[in-house]
C-alpha positions in Angstrom: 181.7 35.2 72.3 182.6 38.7 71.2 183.3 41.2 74.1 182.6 44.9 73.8 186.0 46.8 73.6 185.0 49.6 76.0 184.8 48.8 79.7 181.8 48.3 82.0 182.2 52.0 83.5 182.5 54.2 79.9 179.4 52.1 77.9 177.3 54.8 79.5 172.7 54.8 80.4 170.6 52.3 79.0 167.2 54.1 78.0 165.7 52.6 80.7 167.8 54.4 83.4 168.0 57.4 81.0 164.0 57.3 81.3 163.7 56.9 85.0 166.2 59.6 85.6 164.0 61.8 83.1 161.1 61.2 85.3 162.6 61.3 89.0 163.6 65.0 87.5 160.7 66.2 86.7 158.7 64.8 89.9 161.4 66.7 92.1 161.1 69.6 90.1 157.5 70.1 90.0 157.7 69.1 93.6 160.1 72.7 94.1 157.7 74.7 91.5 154.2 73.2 94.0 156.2 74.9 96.8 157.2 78.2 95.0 153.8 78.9 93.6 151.9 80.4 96.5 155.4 82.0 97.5 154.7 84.1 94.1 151.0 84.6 94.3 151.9 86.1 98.2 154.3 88.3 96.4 151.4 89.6 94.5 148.4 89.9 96.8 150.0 91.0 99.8 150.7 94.5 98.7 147.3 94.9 97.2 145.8 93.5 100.3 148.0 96.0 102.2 147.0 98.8 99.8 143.3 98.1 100.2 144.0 98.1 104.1 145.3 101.5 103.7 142.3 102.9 101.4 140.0 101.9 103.8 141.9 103.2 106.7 141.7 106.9 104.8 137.9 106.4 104.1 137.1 105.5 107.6 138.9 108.5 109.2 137.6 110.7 107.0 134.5 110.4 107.4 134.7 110.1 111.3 136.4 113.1 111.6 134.0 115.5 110.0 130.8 113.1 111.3 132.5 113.9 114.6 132.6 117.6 114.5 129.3 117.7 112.8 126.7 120.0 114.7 129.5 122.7 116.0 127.6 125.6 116.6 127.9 129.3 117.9 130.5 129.9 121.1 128.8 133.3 121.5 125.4 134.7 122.9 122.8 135.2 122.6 122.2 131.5 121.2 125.2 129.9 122.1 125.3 125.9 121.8 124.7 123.3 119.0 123.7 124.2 115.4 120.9 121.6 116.4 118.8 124.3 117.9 118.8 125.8 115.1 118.6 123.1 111.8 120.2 119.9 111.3 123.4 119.2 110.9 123.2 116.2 109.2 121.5 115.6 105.5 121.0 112.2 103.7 121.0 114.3 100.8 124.0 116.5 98.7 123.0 119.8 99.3 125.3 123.0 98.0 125.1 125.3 94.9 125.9 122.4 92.4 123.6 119.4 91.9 121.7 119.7 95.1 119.2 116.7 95.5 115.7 117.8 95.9 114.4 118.9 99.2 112.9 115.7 100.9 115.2 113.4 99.3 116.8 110.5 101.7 120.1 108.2 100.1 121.4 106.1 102.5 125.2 106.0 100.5 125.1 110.3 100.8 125.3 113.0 103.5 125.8 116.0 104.3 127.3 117.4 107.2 127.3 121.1 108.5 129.6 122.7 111.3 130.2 126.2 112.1 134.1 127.3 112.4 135.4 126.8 116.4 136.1 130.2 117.6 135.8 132.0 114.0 133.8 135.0 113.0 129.9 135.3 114.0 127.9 138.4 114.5 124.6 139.4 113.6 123.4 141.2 110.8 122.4 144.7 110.4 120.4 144.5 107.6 117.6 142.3 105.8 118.9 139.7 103.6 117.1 137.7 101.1 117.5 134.1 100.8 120.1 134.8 97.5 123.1 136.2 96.1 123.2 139.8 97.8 125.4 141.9 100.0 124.8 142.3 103.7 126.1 144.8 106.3 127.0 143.6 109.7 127.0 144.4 113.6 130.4 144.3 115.3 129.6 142.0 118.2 131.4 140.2 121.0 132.2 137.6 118.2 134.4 140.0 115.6 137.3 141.2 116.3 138.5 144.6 117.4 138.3 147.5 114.7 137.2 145.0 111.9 134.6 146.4 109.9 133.9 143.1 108.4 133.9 141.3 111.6 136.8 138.9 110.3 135.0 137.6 107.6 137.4 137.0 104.4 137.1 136.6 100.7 136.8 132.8 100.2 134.8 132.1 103.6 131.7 130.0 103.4 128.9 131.2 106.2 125.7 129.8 107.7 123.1 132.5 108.0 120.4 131.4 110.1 117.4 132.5 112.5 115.4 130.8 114.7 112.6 129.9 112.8 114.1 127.0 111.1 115.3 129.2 108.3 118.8 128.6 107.3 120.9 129.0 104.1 124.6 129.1 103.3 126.8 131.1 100.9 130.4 132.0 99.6 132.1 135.3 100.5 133.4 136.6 96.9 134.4 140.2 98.2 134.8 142.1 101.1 134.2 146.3 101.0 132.7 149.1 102.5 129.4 148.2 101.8 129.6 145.2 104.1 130.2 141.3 102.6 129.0 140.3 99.1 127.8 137.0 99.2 126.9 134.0 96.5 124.1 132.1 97.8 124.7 128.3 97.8 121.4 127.0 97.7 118.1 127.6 95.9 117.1 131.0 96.2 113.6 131.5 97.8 111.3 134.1 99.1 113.0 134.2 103.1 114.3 137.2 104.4 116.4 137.2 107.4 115.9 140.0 109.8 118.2 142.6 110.4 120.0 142.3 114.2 118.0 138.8 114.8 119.5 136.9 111.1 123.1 135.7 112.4 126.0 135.0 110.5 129.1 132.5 111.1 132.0 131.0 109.4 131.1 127.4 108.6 131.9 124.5 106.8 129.6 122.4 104.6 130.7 118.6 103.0 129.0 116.3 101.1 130.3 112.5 101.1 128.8 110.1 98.8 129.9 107.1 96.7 130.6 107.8 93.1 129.6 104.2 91.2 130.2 104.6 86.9 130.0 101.2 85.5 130.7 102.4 82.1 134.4 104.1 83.3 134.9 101.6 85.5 134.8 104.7 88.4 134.3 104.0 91.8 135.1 106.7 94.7 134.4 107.6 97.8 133.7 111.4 96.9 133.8 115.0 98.8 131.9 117.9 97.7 132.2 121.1 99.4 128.7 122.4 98.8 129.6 126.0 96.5 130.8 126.0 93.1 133.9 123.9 93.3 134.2 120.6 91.5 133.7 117.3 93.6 136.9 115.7 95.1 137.6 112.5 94.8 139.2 110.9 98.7 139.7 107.1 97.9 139.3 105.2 95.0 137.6 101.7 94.5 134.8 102.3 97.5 132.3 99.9 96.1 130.3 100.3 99.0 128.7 102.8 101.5 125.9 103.2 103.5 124.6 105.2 106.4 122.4 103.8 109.3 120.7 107.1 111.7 119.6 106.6 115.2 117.9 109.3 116.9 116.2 110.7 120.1 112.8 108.8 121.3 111.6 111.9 122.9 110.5 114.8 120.9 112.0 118.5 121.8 110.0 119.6 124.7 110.1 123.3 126.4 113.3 123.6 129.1 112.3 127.6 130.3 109.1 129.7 129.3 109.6 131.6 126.0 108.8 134.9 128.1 112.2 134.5 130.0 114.5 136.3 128.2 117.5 134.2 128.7 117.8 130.6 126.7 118.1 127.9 125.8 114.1 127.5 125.6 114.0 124.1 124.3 116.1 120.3 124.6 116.7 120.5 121.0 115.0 122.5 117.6 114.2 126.0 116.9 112.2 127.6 119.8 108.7 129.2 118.6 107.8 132.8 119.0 106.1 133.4 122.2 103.2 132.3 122.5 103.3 130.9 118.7 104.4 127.5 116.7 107.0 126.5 114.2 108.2 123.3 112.4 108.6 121.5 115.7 106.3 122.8 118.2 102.4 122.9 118.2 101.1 126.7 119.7 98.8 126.8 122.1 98.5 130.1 123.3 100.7 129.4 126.5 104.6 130.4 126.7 105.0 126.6 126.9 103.7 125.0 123.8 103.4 121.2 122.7 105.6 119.5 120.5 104.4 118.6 117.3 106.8 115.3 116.5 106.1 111.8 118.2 107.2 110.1 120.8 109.6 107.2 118.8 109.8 105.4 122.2 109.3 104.3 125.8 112.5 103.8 126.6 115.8 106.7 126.6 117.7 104.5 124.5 118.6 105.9 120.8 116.0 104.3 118.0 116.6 103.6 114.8 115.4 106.2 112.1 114.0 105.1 108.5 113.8 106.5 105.8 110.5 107.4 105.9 110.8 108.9 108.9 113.0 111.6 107.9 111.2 112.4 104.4 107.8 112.6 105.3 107.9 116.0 107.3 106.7 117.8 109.3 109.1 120.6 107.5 111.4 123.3 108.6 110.9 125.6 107.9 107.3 125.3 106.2 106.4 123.0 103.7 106.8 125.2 100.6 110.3 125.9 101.3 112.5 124.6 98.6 115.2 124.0 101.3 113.4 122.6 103.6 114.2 119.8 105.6 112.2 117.2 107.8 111.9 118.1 111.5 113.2 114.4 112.4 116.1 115.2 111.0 116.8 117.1 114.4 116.5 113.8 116.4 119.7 112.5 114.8 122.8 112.0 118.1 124.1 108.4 116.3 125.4 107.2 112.8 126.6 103.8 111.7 128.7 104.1 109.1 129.9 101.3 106.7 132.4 101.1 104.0 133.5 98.5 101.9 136.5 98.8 99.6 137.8 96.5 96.8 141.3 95.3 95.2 142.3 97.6 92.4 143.7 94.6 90.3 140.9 93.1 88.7 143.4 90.2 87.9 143.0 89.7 91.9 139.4 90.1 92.1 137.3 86.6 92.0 133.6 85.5 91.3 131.0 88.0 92.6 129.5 86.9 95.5 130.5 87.6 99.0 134.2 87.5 98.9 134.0 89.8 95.5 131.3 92.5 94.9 132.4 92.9 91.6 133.8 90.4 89.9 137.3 90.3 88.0 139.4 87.1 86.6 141.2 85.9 89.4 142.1 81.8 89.7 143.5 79.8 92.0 144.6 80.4 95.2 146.2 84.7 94.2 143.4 86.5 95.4 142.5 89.5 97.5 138.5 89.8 98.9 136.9 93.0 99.6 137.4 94.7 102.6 134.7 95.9 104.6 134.6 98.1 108.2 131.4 99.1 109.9 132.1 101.8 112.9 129.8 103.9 114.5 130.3 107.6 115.2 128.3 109.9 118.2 128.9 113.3 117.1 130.0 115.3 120.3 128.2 118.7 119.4 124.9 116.4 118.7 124.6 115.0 122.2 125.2 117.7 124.3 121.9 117.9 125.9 121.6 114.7 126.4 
């Protein structure tokens, strides 16, 4: 019998032992690649997922912090208190000098919110003023600083102007001279003139929030617009959803003090009618104490929800042929729910639409990041002070 020349240990693997080492190598090394492979997809979702986090925090406060401070009205009398005595500081509409949405209209992913500056210039005026572009002299009240002729007001300045029937309009300072201010009007012009010494004038603010949704660019925003003849700002990208819910005051305004006292405020909320008269919200009946002309909502104090249709049907401040007016509901307004929804930028992250996913991208497996949705509810201050 011939013996092999090379000893037992140096002959080497058979190809069986060759084969089952092959195979032991690649079960253990899948088994290391199985436990690696979320490891990776955490390493890319969890800064997306942090990132949407963050957008929505910014979207959130945002729009808390000007619903908030919503309603701030005049710190001086005569007519100190909430800028809901006078009109509405809340819109579910754009309103400003470009693309306003008609008067009427209601969007429930779109508002508009309205505050006067804290402790900034307000006066009365001491001329008439049409309701458009036009240059106004003023009175040097309590509410202007010493030895300014133009009461504080600056170049630049947006200001409410504003009366008590209802009336309202807002414009942009663009100069400031001897002749008094020169203002451009930052709504539709119209026929209303504001008296001189009873028309008053403030510093204010005016932004429009609303969610910008372009399929074709693939655009979607959580938009500002400061209601004059600036472009719109965009605050947080990807927003793919927004909505806001109103809740209002059952009770309709009612009559606090006789209109024949000289010394206000006459009414719980809304502009107060002439003596002995009616406006938008009150029905005259020939008394200093007239009727309101909205509806009870309810039987009980507790805030009620407020449709749509509700605040779009009238009755209108200040009349019905105003192209600026408003609905008289609108007034009632002392709660908003606000939700926001906000999705991964990565469509590579993004799954099926359906709930997780309002828009769908081309994410598999388990390296995914779901929209992210908050829903908070905001009370502005300046609206519930009578309450």
């Amino acid at each position: 019998m011939t013996r092999s020349k090379f000893p037992r240990d140096a002959r080497g693997f058979s190809l069986i032992e060759l084969l089952v080492a092959t195979g032991l190598l690649l079960i253990v090394m899948s088994s290391v690649f199985e436990m690696m492979s979320p490891v990776h997809g955490a390493f890319r979702t969890e800064p997306e997922s942090a990132d949407v986090q963050q957008r929505l925090r910014v979207a959130a406060d945002s729009l808390a912090q000007d619903l908030m401070a919503a309603g701030t009205g005049l710190s001086q009398a005569p007519g100190a208190g909430p800028l809901t005595d006078f009109f509405p500081p809340l819109l579910p509409l754009r309103q400003g000098r470009r693309l306003p949405d008609a008067a009427g209209t209601f969007k429930n992913d779109t508002v508009t919110l309205v505050r006067l500056e804290p402790a900034a210039a307000q006066t009365t005026i001491a001329e008439a003023l049409p309701a458009r572009t036009s240059v106004v002299a003023l009175n040097l009240g309590p509410g202007c600083p010493p030895a300014d002729a133009s009461c504080g007001f600056k170049s630049g300045t947006t200001v409410a102007v504003f009366d008590g029937t209802g009336a309202y309009d807002l414009f942009s300072v663009t100069a400031v001279d001897a002749s008094g201010l020169h203002l451009q009007h930052n709504m539709r012009d119209s026929g209303y003139t504001y008296g001189a010494n009873v028309g008053r004038i403030a510093s204010a603010n005016s932004r429009t929030y609303y969610l910008k949704a372009d399929v074709p660019s693939n655009t979607f925003q959580l938009m500002r617009y400061d209601g004059d003849g600036g472009a719109d700002t965009p605050v947080v990208d990807h927003v793919v959803g927004l909505a806001f819910q109103y809740f209002g005051d059952p009770d309709p305004p009612t009559i606090r003090r006789p209109l024949t006292e000289a010394v206000g405020p006459w009414t719980t909320y809304g502009p107060s009618p002439p003596v002995s008269g009616d406006n938008c919200v009150f029905a005259g009946n020939g008394t200093p104490t007239p009727a309101p002309a909205l509806a009870v909502l309810g039987a009980e104090p507790a805030l009620v929800p407020l449709s749509a249709a509700l605040l779009s049907d009238g009755p209108w401040c200040p009349d019905a042929s105003s192209p600026n007016r408003f609905d008289a509901d609108l007034l009632r307004i002392r709660r908003v729910i606000v939700t926001l929804r906000v999705e991964s930028a990565a469509t590579s992250l993004r799954g099926p639409a359906g709930r997780l996913f309002m828009r769908a991208g081309t994410a598999s497996g388990r390296a995914f990041v779901p929209d992210q949705e908050v829903r908070f509810d905001v009370a502005p201050r300046n609206l519930n002070l009578k309450r």
